[in-house]
N, C-alpha and C positions, 0 to 999 in steps of 0.2 A: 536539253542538249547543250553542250561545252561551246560556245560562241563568241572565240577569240579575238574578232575585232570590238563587242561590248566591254568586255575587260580591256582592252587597251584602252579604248576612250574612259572607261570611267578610272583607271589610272593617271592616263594624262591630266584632268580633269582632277582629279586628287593632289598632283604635283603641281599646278599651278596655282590652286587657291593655299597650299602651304611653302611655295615662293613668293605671289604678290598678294601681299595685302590688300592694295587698293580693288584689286577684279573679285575677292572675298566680300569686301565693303560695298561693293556695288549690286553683287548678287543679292546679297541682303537686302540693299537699299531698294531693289526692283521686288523682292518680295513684299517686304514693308506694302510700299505703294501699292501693289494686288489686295495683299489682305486690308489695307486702307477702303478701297472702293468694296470691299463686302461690307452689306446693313448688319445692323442686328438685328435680335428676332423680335417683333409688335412689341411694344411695352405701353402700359399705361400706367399714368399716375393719378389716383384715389383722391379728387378733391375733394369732397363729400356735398356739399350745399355752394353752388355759384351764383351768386348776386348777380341780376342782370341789370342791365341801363333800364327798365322798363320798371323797374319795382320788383317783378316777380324773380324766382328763384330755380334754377335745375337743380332737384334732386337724385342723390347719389352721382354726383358730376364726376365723371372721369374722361380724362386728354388721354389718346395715344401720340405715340411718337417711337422714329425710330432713329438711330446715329450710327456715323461713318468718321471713322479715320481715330485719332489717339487727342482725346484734349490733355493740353500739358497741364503744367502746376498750376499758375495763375489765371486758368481759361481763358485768355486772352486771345485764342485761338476758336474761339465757338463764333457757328455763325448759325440762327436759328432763320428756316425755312418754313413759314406758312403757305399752307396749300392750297391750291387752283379751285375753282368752281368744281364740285364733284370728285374732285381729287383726293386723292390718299398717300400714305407715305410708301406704301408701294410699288407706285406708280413713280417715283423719285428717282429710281436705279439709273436710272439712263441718263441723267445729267449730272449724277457722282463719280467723279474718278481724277486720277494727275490728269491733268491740263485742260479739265470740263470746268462747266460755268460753276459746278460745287468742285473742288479740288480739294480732295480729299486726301491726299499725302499731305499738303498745309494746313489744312483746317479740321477742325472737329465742326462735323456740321448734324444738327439739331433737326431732324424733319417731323412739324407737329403737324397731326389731323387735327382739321378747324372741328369745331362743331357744328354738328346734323352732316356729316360725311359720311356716316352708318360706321364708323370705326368708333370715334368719340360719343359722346352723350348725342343721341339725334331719336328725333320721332321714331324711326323704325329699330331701336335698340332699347330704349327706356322701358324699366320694368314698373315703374311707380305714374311717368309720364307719355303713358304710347299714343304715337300714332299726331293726332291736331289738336290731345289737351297736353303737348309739349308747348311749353311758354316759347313767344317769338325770341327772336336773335336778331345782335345786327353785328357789323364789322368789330365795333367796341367791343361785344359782348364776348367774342374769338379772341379777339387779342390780351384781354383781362385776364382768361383761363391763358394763353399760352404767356402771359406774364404769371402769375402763380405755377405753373407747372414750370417753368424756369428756375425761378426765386425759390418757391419751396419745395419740392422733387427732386430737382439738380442740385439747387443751393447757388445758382448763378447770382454776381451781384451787380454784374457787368458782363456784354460781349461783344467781339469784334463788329459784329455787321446782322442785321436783320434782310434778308433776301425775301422776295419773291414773285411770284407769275400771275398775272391777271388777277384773280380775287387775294392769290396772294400777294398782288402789289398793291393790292387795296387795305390788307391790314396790314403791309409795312409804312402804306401813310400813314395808318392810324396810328403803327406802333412808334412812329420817330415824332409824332405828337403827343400822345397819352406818355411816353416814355423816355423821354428827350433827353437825359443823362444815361440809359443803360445800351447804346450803342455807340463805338465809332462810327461806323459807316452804316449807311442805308441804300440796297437797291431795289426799288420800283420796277418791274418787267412789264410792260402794256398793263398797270396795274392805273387807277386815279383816284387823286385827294378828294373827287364829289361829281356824281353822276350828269352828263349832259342829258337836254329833252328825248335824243335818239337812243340814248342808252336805255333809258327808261321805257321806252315805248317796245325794247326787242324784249328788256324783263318781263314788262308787264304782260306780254304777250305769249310769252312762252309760259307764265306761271297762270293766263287765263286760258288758254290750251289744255291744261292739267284739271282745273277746277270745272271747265263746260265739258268733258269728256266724260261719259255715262260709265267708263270703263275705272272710274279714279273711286267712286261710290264716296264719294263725302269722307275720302281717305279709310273709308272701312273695309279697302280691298281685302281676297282673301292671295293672292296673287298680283306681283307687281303689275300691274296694266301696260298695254302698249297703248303710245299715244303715238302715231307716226307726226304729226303736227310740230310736235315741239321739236323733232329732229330736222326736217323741214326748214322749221325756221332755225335754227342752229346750224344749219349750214350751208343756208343761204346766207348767215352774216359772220361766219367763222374764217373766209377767205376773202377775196373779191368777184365781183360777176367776170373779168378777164381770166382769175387762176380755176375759178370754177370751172368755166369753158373749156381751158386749155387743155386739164386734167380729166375733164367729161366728154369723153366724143355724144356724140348725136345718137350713136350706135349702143352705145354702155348705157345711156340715163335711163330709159323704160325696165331695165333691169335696178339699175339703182333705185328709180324713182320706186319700185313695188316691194326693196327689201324693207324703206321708212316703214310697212304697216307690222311690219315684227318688232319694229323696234322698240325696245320698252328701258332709253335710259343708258345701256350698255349697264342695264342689272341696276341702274343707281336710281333706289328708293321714292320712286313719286312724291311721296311725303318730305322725305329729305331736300328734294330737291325744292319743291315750294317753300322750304326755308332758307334754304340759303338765298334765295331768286330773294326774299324780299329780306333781308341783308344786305344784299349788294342794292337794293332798289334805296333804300334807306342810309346808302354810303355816304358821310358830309364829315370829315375830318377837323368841319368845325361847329359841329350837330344844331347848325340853324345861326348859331352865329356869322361872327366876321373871318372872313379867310385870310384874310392880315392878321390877326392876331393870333391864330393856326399856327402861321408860318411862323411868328417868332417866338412861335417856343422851342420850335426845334435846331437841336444842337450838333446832329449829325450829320458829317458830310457824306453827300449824298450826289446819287448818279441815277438817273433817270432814264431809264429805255423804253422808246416809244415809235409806234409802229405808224409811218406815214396812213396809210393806207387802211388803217384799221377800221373797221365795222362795230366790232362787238363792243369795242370800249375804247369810244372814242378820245385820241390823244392830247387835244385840245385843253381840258384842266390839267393835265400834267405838263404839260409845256408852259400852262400859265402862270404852274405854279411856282414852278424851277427858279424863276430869279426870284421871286418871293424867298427861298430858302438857300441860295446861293449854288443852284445845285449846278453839275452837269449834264448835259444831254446828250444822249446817243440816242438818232432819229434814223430807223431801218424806212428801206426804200421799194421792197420787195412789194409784189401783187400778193404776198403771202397774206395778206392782211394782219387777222389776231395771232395767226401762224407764224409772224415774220421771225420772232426769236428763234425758233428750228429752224426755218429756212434758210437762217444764219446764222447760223450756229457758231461758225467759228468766229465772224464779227465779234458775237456777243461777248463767247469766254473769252476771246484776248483783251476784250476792255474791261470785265469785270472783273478778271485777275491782275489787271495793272493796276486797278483804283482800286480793290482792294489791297493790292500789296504795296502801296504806298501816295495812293492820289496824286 
């Protein structure tokens, strides 16, 4: 039916982008930015054989990864994003976009799955290595593949900044170590240069929860298992005992407390998961050396975000290590504990885009 007032607008609407240029340039400009914050689709790239720190080798190695926004000519614009304990590059979506902590109308930003994620090479994907005769990993062993998957898949020879979140702050220490001319800038998110005794003890704990549990079978499951333990402990130290409370009434927890025995992971791979757990258990950025000697190799400036109140990874080596490496600090204050970077979220991105957009 004929609808006289759509045609007037989409007229009007026609005579002013061919009077002003600038409100045509802007339309644009606002599309640009939308289609900036859409990913692309899983990609991987075919290392074939990856040497690890241990001697041993992953066969048929291959990284995912996925990217956001336009890299320019001299990629000087990429910023590559290692990912979280359990994390994957799809789970990324929600901190990509104009004016989030990845700002994607500025940057070409890089999001690799580490390995044993179940995206990348991990126990529960390897065809030649399944299951626990997959060779151990450690943080080096993640950021070597996501330096070859850079270098030779992309062809990067350099990039603006290496990012990211808890285990990925733990291989952006490693990577402004092991790789200390191939970033300007470095950010750390509740991420550390080398495990404290309490860090070690929630690891250990949640990856022997997995191993004494009858339901795990010496990793021969035929079905992921539920271990409600490990969840348990995972969120007993993923906030604090005040935000827990606050967020838990009295009335909600027996319901809470009985959905932990379904829990299996949030679907992430038992096996997988016992690797990374002792990756991070095995995190030292100066693999048993001197932590002096760590810090001066690194080149990049560097900004440190670290959660007062954190549990899961304690802030303590990152704060000690910051004048070691000339860094800055941004120290959140939230009951969020490991959470605090979401719980402040806006904190975060406005300092992360001012230090990256010019320190």
């Amino acid at each position: 039916m004929f609808q006289p007032r759509i045609l007037f607008r989409t007229i009007l609407l026609a005579l002013l982008l061919a009077l002003h240029p600038a409100l045509r340039t802007g339309i644009a400009q606002a599309q640009t930015a939308n289609d900036n914050s859409q990913a692309s689709p899983q990609q991987f790239a075919n290392l074939g054989i990856c040497p690890l720190e241990s001697g041993e080798k992953v066969q048929e190695c291959r990284i995912g990864y996925r990217t956001w926004g336009v890299r320019n000519a001299d990629s000087s614009n990429v910023i590559l994003v290692p990912l979280w304990f359990t994390g994957n590059t799809s789970k990324l979506e929600s901190s990509v976009g104009p004016g989030k902590v990845l700002d994607s109308s500025r940057y070409f930003i890089v999001g690799i799955d580490p390995l044993a994620n179940g995206v990348s090479s991990s126990p529960s994907n390897s065809r030649v290595q399944p299951r626990m005769t997959f060779p151990a990993i450690t943080i080096r062993d993640m950021v070597e593949t996501e330096y070859t998957l850079a270098t030779k898949a992309l062809g990067l020879k350099h990039v603006h900044a290496v990012l990211g979140t808890s285990m990925g702050g733990m291989q952006t220490f490693e990577w402004m170590v092991a790789h200390p001319d191939f970033m300007d800038d470095a950010v750390p998110i509740v991420g550390s240069p080398r495990l404290t005794a309490y860090d070690l003890l929630l690891w250990h704990a949640e990856e022997d929860a997995i191993r004494s549990s009858p339901a795990w079978q010496m990793g021969n499951y035929k079905e992921n298992p539920s271990i409600p333990m490990v969840q348990i402990l995972h969120s007993m130290n993923i906030t604090t005992p005040h935000h827990y409370a606050a967020t838990t009434s009295r009335e909600m927890f027996p319901a809470i407390y009985a959905g932990y025995g379904n829990w299996n992971a949030d679907g992430f791979d038992a096996n997988d998961r016992i690797y990374q757990l002792e990756a991070m258990i095995h995190q030292d950025v100066a693999h048993g050396g001197n932590l002096d000697a760590a810090a001066a190799r690194v080149r990049a400036k560097v900004l440190a975000v670290v959660s007062e109140q954190d549990h899961m990874v304690n802030p303590g080596p990152a704060q000690e290590f910051a004048p070691k490496i000339h860094a800055k600090v941004l120290v959140l204050h939230s009951d969020c504990g490991h959470l605090a970077p979401n719980c402040e979220a806006q904190t975060v991105s406005t300092a992360v885009n001012a230090f990256l957009g010019g320190n």
